[in-house]
C-alpha positions as CSV (number, residue, x, y, z in Angstrom):
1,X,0.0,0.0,0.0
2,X,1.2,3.6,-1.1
3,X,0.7,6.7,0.0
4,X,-2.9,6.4,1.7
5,X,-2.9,9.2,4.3
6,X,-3.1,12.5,3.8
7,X,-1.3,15.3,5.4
8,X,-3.8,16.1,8.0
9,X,-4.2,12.3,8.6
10,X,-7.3,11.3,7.3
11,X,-7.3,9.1,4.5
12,X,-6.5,9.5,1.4
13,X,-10.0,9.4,-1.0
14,X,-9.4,7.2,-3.4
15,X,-12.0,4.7,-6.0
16,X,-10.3,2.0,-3.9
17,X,-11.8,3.7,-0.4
18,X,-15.2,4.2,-2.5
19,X,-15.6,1.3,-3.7
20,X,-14.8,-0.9,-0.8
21,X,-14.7,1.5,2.2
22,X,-12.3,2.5,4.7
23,X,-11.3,-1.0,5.1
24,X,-9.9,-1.2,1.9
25,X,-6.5,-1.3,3.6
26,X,-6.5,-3.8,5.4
27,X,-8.1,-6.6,2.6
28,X,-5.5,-4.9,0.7
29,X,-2.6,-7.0,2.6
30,X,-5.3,-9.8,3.2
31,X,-5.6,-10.6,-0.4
32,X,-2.0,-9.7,-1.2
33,X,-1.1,-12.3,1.4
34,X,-3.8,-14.9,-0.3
35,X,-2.0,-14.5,-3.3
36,X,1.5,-14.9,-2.2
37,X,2.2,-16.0,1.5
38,X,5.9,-15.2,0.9
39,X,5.8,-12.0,-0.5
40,X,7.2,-9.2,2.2
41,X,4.0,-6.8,2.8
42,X,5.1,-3.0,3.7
43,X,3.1,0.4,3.9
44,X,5.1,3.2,2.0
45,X,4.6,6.3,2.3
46,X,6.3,10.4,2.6
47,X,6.3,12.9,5.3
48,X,7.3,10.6,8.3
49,X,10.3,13.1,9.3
50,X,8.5,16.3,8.6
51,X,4.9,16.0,9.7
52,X,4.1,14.9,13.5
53,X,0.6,14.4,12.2
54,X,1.1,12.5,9.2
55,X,3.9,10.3,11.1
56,X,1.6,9.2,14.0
57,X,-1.6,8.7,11.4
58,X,0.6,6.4,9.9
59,X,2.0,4.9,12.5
60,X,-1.5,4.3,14.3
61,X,-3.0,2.6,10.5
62,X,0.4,0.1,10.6
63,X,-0.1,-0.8,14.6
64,X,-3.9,-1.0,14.1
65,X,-3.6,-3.8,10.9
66,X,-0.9,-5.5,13.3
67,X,-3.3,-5.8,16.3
68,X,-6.1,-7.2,14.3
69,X,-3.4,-9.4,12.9
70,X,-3.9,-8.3,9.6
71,X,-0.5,-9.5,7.1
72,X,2.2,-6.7,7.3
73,X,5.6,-7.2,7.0
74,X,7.5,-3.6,7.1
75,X,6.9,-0.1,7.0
76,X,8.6,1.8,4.2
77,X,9.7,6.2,4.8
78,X,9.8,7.7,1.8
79,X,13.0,9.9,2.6
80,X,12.7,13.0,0.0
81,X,14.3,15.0,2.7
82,X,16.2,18.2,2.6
83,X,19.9,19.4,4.1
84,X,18.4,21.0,6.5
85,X,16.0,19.2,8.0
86,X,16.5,18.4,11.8
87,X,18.3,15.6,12.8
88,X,15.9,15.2,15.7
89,X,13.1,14.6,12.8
90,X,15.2,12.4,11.0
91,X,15.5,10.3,13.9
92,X,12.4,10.5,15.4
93,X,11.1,8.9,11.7
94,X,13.4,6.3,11.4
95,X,13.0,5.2,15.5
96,X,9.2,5.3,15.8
97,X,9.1,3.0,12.5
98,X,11.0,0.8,14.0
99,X,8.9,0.6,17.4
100,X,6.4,-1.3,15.5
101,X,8.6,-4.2,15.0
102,X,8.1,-4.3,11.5
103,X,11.3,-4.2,9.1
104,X,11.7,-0.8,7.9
105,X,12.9,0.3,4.5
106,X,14.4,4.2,3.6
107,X,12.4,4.7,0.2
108,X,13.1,6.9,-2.0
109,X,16.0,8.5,-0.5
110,X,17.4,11.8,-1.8
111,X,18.4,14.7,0.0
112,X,17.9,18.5,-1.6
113,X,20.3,21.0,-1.0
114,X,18.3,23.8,-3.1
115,X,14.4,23.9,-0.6
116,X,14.1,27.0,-1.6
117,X,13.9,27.4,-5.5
118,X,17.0,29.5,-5.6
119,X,17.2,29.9,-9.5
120,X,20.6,30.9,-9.3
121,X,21.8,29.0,-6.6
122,X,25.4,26.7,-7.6
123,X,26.3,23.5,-5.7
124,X,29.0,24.9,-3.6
125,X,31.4,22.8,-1.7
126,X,29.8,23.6,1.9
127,X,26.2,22.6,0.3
128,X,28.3,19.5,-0.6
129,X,29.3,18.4,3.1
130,X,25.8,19.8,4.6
131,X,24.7,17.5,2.5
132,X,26.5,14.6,2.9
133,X,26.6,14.8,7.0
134,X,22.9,14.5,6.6
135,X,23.4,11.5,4.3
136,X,25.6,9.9,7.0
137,X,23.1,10.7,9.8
138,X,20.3,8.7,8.1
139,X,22.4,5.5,7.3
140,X,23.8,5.6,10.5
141,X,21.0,6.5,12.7
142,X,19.1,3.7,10.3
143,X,22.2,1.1,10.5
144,X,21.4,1.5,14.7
145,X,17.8,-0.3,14.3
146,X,17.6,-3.7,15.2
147,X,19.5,-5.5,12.1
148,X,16.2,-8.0,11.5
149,X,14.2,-4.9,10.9
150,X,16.7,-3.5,8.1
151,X,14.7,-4.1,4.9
152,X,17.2,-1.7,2.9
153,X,17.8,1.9,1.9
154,X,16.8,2.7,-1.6
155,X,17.5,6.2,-3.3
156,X,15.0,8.0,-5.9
157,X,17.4,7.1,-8.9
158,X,21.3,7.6,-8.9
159,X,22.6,10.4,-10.8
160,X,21.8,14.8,-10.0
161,X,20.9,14.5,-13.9
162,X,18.7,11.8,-13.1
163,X,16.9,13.4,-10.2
164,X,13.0,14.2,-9.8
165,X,13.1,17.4,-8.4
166,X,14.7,19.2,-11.1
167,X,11.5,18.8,-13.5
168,X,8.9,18.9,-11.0
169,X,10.1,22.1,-9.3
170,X,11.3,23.8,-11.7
171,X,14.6,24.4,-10.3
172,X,18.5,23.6,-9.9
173,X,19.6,20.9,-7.3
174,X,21.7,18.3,-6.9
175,X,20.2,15.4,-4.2
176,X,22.0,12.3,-4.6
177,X,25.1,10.5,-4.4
178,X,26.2,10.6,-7.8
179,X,26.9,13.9,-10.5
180,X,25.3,13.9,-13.5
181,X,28.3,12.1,-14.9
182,X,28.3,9.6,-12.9
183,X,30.9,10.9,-10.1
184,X,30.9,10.1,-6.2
185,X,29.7,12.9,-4.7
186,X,31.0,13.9,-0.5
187,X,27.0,12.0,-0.3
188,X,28.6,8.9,-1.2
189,X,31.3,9.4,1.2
190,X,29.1,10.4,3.4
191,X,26.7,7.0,2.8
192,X,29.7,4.8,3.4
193,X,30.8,6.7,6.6
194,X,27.4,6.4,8.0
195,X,27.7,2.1,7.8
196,X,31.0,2.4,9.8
């Protein structure tokens, strides 16, 4: 299941919600576990490390499917974060998802150095290490859960010329660990220190 709460929340409407109800959630998972035992069954979705709200909606939908012993196997942050966004928040996500007990996997990572639509902004050396400390908190705060809950870290493609952000916003940035020509970036430094 992706991205069913919105930011006040409530749920997400949705043809799936109108058509079956509120429960749709939950015989979501039951019918994906009919249909494969063995498959791994998370909830994804954004906002865990910026939005108190959002984060405990989310949080209260995964603990409620686990106490009625509906099928749920992880719980999966979508991590389009920003340099500076608190390490407290960052935390605070990746800690309270793994309070459930349920594996945990980093969607979706990238890390924007440009939040503000800066037009003219370049990709300066500092915004480089800013950047990459925050890459290193994540991984390591993440590498600290319980090793049976790691379900992976995944970024939102590989390359700056690669990224999302770029077309959607409108803008210049430059949020993961690779250059547009394919060049480690202090990010990628900043990944492996964070495994130490």
């Amino acid at each position: 299941m992706n991205e069913a709460i919105n930011e006040d929340g409530t749920l997400r409407a949705s043809i799936w919600q109108q058509k079956l109800g509120n429960d749709y959630i939950a015989r979501a998972f039951q019918y994906a576990h009919e249909a494969d035992p063995d498959a791994l069954l998370f909830y994804n979705d954004y906002g865990n490390e910026y939005s108190a709200v959002k984060r405990e909606a989310i949080l209260a939908l995964v603990n409620g499917l686990k106490s009625r012993g509906i099928p749920i196997n992880g719980i999966g942050l979508q991590m389009h974060t920003r340099y500076n966004q608190s390490d407290a928040n960052l935390a605070i996500a990746i800690n309270s998802a793994a309070q459930t007990g349920l594996k945990v996997h980093i969607a979706e990572l990238d890390i924007a150095v440009n939040p503000d639509n800066n037009q003219s902004l370049t990709f300066t050396s500092s915004l480089a290490q800013q950047q990459a400390e925050k890459y290193k908190f994540i991984v390591k705060t993440y590498n600290a859960i319980p090793k049976a809950q790691q379900f992976g870290i995944t970024t939102w493609n590989l390359t700056d010329g690669d990224t999302w952000i770029t077309g959607e916003y409108s803008r210049p940035d430059w949020p993961l660990p690779f250059d547009s020509n394919y060049k480690r970036k202090a990010a990628y430094q900043g990944i492996l220190e964070g495994l130490k």
